[in-house]
VODO-524235 format. One record per atom (N, C-alpha, C): residue number from 0; x, y, z negated; atom name. Coordinates in nm, 4 decimals, always signed. Example, Ala and Ser with C-alpha at 12.3 -4.5 7.8 and 13.67 -1.06 7.14 Angstrom:
<rs>
<r seq="0" x="+1.3190" y="-0.5690" z="-0.7800" atom="N"/>
<r seq="0" x="+1.2300" y="-0.4500" z="-0.7800" atom="CA"/>
<r seq="0" x="+1.3200" y="-0.3300" z="-0.7800" atom="C"/>
<r seq="1" x="+1.2850" y="-0.2250" z="-0.7080" atom="N"/>
<r seq="1" x="+1.3670" y="-0.1060" z="-0.7140" atom="CA"/>
<r seq="1" x="+1.2900" y="+0.0030" z="-0.7870" atom="C"/>
</rs>
This chain:
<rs>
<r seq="0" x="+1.3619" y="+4.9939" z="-2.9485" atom="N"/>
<r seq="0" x="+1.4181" y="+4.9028" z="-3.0443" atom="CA"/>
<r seq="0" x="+1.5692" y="+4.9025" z="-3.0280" atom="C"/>
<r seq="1" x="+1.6398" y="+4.9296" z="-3.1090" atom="N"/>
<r seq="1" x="+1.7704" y="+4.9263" z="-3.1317" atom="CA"/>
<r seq="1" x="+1.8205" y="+4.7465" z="-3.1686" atom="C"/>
<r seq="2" x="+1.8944" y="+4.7203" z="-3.1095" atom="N"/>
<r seq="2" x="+1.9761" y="+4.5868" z="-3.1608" atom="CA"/>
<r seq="2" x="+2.1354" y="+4.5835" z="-3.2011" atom="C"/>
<r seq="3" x="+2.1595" y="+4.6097" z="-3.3532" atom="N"/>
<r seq="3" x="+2.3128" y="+4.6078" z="-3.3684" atom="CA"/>
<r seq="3" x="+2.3756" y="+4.4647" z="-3.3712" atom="C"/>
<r seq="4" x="+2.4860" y="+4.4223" z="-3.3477" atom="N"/>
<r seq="4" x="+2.5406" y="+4.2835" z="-3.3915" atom="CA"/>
<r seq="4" x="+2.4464" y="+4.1594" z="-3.3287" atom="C"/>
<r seq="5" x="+2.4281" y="+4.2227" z="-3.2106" atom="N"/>
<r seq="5" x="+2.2679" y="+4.1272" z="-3.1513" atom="CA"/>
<r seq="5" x="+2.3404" y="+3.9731" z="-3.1638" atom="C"/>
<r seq="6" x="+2.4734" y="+3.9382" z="-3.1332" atom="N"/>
<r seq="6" x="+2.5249" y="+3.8132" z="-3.0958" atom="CA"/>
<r seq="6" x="+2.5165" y="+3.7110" z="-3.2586" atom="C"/>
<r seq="7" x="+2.4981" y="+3.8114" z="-3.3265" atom="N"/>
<r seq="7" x="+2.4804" y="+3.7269" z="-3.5063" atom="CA"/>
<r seq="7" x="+2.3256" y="+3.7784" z="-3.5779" atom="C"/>
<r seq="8" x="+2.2380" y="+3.8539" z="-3.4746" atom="N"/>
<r seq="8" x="+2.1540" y="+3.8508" z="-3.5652" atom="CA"/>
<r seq="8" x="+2.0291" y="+3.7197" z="-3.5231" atom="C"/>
<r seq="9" x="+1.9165" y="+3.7431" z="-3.6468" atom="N"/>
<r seq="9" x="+1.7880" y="+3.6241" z="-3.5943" atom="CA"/>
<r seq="9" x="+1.7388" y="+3.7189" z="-3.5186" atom="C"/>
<r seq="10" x="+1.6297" y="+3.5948" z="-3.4391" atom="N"/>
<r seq="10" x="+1.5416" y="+3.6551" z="-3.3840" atom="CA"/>
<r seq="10" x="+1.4425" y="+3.7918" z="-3.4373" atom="C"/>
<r seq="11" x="+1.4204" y="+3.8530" z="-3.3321" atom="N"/>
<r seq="11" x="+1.3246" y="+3.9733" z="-3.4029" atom="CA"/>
<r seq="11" x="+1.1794" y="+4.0314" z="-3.3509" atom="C"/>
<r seq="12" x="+1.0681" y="+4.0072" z="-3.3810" atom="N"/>
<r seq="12" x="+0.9774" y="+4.0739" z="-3.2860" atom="CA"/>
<r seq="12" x="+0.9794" y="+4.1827" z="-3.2444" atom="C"/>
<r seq="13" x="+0.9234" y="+4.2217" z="-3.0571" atom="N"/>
<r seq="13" x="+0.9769" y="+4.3333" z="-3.0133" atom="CA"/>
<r seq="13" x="+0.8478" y="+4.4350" z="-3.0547" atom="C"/>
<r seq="14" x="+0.9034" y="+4.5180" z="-3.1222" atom="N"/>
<r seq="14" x="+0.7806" y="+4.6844" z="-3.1251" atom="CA"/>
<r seq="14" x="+0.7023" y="+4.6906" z="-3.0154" atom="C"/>
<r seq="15" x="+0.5609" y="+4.7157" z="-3.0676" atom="N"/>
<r seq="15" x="+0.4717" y="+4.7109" z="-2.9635" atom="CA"/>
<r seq="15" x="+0.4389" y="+4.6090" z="-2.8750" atom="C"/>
<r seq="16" x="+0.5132" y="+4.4789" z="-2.8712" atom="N"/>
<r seq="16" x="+0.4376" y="+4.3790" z="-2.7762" atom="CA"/>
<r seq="16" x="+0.4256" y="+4.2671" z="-2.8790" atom="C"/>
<r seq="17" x="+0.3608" y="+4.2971" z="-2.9803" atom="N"/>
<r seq="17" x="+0.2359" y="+4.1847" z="-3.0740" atom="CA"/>
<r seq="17" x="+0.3684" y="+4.0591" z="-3.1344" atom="C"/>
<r seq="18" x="+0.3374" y="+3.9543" z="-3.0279" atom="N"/>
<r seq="18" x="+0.4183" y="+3.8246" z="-3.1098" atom="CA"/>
<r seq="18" x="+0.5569" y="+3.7892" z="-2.9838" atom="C"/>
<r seq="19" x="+0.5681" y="+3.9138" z="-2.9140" atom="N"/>
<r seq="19" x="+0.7173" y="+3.8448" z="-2.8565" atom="CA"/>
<r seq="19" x="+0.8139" y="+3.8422" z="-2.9489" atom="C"/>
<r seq="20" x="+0.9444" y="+3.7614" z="-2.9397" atom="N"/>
<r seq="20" x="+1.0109" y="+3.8018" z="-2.9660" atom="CA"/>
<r seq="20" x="+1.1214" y="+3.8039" z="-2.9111" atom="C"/>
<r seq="21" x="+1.2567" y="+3.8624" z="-2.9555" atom="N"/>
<r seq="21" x="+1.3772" y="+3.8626" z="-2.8966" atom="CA"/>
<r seq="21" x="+1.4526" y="+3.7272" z="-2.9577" atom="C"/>
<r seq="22" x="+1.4524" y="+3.6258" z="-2.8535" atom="N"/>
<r seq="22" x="+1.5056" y="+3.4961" z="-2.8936" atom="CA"/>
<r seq="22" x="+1.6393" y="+3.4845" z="-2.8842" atom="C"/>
<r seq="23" x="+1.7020" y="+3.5700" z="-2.7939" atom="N"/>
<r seq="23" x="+1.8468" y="+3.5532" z="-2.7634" atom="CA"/>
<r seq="23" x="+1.9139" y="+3.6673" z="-2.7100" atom="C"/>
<r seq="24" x="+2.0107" y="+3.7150" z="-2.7168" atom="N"/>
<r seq="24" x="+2.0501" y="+3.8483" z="-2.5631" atom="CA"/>
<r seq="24" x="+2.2407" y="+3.7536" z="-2.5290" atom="C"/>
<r seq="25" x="+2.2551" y="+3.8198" z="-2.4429" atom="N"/>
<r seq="25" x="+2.4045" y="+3.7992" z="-2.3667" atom="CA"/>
<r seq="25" x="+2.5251" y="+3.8884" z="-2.5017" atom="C"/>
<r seq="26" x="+2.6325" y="+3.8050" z="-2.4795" atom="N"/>
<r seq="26" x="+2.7054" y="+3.8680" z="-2.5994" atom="CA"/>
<r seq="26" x="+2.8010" y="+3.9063" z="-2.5194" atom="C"/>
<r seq="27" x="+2.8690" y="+4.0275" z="-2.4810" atom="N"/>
<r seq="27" x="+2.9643" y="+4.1123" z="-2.4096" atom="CA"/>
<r seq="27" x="+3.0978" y="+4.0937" z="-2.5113" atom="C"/>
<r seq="28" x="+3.1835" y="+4.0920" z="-2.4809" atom="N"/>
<r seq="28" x="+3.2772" y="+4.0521" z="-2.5384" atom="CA"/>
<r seq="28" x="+3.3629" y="+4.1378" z="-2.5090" atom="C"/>
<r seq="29" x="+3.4495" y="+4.2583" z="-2.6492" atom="N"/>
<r seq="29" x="+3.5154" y="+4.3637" z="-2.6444" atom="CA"/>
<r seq="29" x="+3.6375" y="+4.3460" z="-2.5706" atom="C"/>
<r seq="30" x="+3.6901" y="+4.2397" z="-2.5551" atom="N"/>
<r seq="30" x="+3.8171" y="+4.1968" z="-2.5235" atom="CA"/>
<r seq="30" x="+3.8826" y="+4.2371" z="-2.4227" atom="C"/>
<r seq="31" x="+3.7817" y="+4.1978" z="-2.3195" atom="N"/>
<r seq="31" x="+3.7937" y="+4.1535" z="-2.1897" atom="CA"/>
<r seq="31" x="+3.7824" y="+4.3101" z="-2.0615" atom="C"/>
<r seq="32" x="+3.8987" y="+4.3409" z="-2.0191" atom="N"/>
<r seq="32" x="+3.9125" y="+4.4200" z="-1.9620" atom="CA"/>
<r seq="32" x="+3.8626" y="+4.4187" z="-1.7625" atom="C"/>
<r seq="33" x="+3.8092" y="+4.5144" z="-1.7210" atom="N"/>
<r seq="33" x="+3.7264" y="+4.5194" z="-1.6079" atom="CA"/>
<r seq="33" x="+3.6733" y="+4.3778" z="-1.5320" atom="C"/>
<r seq="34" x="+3.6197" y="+4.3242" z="-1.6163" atom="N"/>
<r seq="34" x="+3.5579" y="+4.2198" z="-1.5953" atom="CA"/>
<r seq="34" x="+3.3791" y="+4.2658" z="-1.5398" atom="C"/>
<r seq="35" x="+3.3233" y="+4.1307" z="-1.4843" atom="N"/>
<r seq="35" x="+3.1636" y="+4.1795" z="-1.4960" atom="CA"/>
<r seq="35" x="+3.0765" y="+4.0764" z="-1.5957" atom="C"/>
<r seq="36" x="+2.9788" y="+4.1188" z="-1.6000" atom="N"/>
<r seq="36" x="+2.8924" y="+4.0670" z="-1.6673" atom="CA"/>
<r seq="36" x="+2.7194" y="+4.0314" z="-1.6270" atom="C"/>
<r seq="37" x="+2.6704" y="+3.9281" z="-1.6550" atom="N"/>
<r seq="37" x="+2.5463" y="+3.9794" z="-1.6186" atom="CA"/>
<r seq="37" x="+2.4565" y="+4.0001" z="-1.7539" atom="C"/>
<r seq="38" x="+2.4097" y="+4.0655" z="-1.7943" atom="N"/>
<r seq="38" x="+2.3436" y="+4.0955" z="-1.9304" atom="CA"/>
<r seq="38" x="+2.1972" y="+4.0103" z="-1.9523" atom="C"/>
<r seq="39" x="+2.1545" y="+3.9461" z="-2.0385" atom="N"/>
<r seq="39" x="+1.9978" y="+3.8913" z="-2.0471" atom="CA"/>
<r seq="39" x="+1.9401" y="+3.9333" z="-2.1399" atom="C"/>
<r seq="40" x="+1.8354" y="+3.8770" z="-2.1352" atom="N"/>
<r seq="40" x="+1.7632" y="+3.8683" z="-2.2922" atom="CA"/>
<r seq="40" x="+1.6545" y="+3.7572" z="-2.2469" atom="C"/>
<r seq="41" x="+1.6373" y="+3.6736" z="-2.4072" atom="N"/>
<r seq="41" x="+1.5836" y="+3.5439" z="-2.3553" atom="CA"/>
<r seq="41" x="+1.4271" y="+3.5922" z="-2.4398" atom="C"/>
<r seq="42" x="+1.2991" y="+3.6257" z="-2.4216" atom="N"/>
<r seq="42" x="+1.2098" y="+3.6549" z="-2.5249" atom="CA"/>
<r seq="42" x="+1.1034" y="+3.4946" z="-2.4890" atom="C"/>
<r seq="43" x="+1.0601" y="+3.4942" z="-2.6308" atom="N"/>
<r seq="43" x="+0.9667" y="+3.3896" z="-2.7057" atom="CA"/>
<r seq="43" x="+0.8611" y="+3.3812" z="-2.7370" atom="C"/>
<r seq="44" x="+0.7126" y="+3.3731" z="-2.6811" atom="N"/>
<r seq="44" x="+0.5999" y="+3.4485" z="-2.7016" atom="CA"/>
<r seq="44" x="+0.5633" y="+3.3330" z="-2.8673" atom="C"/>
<r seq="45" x="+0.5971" y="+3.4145" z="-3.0110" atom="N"/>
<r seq="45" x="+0.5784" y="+3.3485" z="-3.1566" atom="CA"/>
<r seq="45" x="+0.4371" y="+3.3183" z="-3.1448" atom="C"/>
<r seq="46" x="+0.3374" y="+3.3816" z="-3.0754" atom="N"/>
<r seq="46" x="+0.2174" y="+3.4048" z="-3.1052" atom="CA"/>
<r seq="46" x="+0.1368" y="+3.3033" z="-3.0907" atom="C"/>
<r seq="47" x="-0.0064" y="+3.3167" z="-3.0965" atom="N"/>
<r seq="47" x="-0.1051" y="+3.2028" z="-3.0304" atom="CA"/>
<r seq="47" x="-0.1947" y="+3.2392" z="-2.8836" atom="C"/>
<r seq="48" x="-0.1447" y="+3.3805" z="-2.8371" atom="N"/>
<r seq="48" x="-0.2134" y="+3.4175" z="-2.7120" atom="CA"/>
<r seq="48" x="-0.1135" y="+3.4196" z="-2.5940" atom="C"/>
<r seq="49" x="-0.1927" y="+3.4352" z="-2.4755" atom="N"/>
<r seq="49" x="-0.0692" y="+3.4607" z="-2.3728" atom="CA"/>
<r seq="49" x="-0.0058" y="+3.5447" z="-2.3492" atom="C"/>
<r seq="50" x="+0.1249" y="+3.5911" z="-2.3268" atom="N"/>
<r seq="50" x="+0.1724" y="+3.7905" z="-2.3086" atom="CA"/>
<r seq="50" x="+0.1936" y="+3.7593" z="-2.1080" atom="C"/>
<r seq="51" x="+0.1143" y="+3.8347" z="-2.1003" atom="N"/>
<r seq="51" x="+0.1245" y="+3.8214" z="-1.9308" atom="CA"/>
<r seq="51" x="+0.2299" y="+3.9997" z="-1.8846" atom="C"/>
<r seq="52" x="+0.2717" y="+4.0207" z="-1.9408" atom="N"/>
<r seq="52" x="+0.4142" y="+4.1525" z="-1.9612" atom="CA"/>
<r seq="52" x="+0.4197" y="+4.2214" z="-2.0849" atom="C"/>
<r seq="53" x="+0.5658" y="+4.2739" z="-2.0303" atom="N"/>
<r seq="53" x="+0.6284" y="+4.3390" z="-2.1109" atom="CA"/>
<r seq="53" x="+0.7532" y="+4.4087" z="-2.0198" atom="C"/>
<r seq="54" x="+0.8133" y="+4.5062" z="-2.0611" atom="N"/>
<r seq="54" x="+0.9166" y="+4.5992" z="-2.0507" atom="CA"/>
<r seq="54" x="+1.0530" y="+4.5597" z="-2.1285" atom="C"/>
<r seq="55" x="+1.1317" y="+4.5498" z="-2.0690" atom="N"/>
<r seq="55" x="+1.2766" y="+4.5649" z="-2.1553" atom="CA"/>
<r seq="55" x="+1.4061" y="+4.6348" z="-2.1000" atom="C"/>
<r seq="56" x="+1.4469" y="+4.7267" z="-2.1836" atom="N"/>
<r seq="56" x="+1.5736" y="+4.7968" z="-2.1388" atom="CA"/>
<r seq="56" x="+1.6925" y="+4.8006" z="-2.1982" atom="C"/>
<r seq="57" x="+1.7937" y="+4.7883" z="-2.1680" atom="N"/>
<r seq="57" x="+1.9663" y="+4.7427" z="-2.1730" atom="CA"/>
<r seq="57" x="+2.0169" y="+4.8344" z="-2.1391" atom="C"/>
<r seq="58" x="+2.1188" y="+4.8959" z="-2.2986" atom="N"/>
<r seq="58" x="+2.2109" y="+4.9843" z="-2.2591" atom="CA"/>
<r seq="58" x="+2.3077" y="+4.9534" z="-2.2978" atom="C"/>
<r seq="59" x="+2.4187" y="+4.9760" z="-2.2675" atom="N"/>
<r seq="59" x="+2.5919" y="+4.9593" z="-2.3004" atom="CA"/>
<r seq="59" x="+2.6835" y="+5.0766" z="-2.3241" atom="C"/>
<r seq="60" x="+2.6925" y="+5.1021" z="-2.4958" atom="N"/>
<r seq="60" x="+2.8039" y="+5.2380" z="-2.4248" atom="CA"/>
<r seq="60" x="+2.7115" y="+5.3872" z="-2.4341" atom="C"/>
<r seq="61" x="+2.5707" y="+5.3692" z="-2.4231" atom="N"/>
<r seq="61" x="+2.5152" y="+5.4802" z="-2.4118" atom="CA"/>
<r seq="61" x="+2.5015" y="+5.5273" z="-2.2934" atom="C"/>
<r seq="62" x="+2.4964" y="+5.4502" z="-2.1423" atom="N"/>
<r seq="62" x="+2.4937" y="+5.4426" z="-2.0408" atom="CA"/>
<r seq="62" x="+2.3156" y="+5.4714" z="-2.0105" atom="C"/>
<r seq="63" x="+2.2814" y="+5.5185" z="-1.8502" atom="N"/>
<r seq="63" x="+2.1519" y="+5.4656" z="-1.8735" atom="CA"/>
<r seq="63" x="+2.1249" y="+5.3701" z="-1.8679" atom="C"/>
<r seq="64" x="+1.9801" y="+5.3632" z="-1.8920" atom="N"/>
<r seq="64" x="+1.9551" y="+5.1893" z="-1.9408" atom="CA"/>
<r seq="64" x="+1.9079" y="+5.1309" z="-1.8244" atom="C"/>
<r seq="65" x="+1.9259" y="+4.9906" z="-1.8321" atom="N"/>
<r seq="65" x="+1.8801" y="+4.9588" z="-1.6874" atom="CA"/>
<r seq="65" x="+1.7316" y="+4.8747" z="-1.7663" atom="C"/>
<r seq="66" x="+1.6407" y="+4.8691" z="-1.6719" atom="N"/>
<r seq="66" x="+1.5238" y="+4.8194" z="-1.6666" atom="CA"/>
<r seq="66" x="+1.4673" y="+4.6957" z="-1.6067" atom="C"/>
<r seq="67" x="+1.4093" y="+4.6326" z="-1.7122" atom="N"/>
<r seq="67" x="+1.3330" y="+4.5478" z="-1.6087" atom="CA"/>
<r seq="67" x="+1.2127" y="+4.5217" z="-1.6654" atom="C"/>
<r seq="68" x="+1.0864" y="+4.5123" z="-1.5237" atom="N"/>
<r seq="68" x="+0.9838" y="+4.5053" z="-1.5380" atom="CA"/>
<r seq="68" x="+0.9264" y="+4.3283" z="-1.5563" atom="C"/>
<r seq="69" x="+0.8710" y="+4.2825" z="-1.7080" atom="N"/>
<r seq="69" x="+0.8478" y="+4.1317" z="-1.6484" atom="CA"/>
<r seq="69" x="+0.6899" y="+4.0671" z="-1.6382" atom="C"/>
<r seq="70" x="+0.5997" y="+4.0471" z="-1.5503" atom="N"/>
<r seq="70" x="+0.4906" y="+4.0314" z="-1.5395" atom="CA"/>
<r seq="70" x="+0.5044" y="+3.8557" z="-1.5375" atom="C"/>
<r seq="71" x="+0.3966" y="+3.8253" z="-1.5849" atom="N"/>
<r seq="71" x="+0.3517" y="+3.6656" z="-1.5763" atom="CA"/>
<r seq="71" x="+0.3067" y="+3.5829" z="-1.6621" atom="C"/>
<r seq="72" x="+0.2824" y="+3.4579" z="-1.7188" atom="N"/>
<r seq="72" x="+0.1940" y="+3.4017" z="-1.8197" atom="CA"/>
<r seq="72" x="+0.2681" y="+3.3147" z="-1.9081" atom="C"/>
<r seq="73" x="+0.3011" y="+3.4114" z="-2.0512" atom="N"/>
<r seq="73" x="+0.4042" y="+3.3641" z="-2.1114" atom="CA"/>
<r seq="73" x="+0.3587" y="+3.2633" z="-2.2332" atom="C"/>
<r seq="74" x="+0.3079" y="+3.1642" z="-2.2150" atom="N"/>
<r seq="74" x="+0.2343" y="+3.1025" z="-2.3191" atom="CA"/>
<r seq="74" x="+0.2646" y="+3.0511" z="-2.4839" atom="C"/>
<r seq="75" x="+0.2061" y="+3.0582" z="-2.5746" atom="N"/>
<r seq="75" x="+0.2961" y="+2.9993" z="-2.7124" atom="CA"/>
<r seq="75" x="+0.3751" y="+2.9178" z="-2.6675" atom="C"/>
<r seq="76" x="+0.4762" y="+2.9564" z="-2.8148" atom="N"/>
<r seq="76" x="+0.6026" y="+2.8898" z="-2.7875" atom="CA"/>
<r seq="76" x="+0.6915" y="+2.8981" z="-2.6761" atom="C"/>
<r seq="77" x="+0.6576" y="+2.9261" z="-2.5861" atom="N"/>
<r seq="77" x="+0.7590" y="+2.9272" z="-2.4622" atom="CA"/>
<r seq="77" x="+0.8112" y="+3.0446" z="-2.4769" atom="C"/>
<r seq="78" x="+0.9708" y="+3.0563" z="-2.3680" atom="N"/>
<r seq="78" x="+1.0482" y="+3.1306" z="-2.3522" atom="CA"/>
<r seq="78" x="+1.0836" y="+3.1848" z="-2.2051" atom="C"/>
<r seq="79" x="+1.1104" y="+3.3145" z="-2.1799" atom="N"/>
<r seq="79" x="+1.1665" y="+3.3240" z="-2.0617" atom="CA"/>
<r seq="79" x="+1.3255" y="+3.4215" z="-2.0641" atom="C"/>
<r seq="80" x="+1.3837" y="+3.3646" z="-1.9830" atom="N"/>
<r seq="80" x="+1.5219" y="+3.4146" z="-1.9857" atom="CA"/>
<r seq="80" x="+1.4863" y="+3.5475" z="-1.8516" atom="C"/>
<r seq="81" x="+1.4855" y="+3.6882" z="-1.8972" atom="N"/>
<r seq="81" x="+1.5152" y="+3.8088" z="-1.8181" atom="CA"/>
<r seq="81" x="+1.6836" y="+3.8493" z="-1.8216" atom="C"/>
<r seq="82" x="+1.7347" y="+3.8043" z="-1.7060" atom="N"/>
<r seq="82" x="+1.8426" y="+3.8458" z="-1.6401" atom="CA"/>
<r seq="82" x="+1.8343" y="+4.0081" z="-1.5874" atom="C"/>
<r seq="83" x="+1.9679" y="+4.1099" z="-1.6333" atom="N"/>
<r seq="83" x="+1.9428" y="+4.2284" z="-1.5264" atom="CA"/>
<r seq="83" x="+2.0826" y="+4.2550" z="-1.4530" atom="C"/>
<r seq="84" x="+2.1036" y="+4.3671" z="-1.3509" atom="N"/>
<r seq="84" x="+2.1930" y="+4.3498" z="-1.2884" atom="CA"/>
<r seq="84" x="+2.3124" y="+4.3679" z="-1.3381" atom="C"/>
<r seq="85" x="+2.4048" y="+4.3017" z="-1.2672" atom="N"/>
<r seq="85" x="+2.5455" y="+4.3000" z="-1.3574" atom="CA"/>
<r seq="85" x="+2.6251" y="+4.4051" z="-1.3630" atom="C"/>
<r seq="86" x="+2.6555" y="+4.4350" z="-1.4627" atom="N"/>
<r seq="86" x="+2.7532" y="+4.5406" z="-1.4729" atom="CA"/>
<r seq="86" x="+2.9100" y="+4.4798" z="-1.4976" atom="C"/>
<r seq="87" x="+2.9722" y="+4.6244" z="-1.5507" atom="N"/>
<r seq="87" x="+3.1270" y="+4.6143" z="-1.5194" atom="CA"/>
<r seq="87" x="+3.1195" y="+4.6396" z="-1.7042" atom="C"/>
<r seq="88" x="+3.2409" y="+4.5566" z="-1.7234" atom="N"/>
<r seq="88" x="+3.2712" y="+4.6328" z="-1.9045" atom="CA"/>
<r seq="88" x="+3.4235" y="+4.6136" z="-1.8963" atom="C"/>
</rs>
C-alpha cells in the first residue's frame, strides 16, 4: 500500500487485512534538517471481528523499509498506536 500526502489524507483500509484501517501515521516534516524522528502508524480495527495481527512497513526516501511485526487482540473500534525505530531525516 502506497500512502501519498498521508498527513492530509482520511483514513484508509489496509489491503489484505479485511477491516483495519490506517487511522493515523507520523507527519515528517521537510524542513527540519538532521533531526530524528520516531515514525508510527496508529491502525483501527472498522470491523466487527477481532484482528489478532498484521504486518506494517515504513519507508522514507525509498530507503529500506523498516518492519514491524504486530500480534495481539485488536477488538472493534479500538486502536493501536505501532511505533518503529527512529530514524534520522
Amino acid at each position: 500500500m502506497d500512502v501519498w500526502l498521508s498527513s492530509r489524507s482520511q483514513p484508509k483500509l489496509l489491503e489484505g487485512y479485511g477491516d483495519a484501517e490506517l487511522a493515523a501515521i507520523s507527519d515528517v516534516l521537510p524542513t527540519i534538517c538532521a533531526a530524528t524522528v520516531v515514525p508510527f502508524a496508529e491502525v483501527r480495527n472498522a470491523g466487527d471481528t477481532d484482528i489478532t495481527e498484521f504486518v506494517l512497513e515504513y519507508t522514507l526516501d525509498g530507503a529500506t523499509p523498516l518492519v514491524e511485526n504486530w500480534t495481539g487482540t485488536l477488538a472493534p473500534g479500538q486502536k493501536v498506536k505501532i511505533e518503529f525505530e527512529e530514524i534520522s531525516v
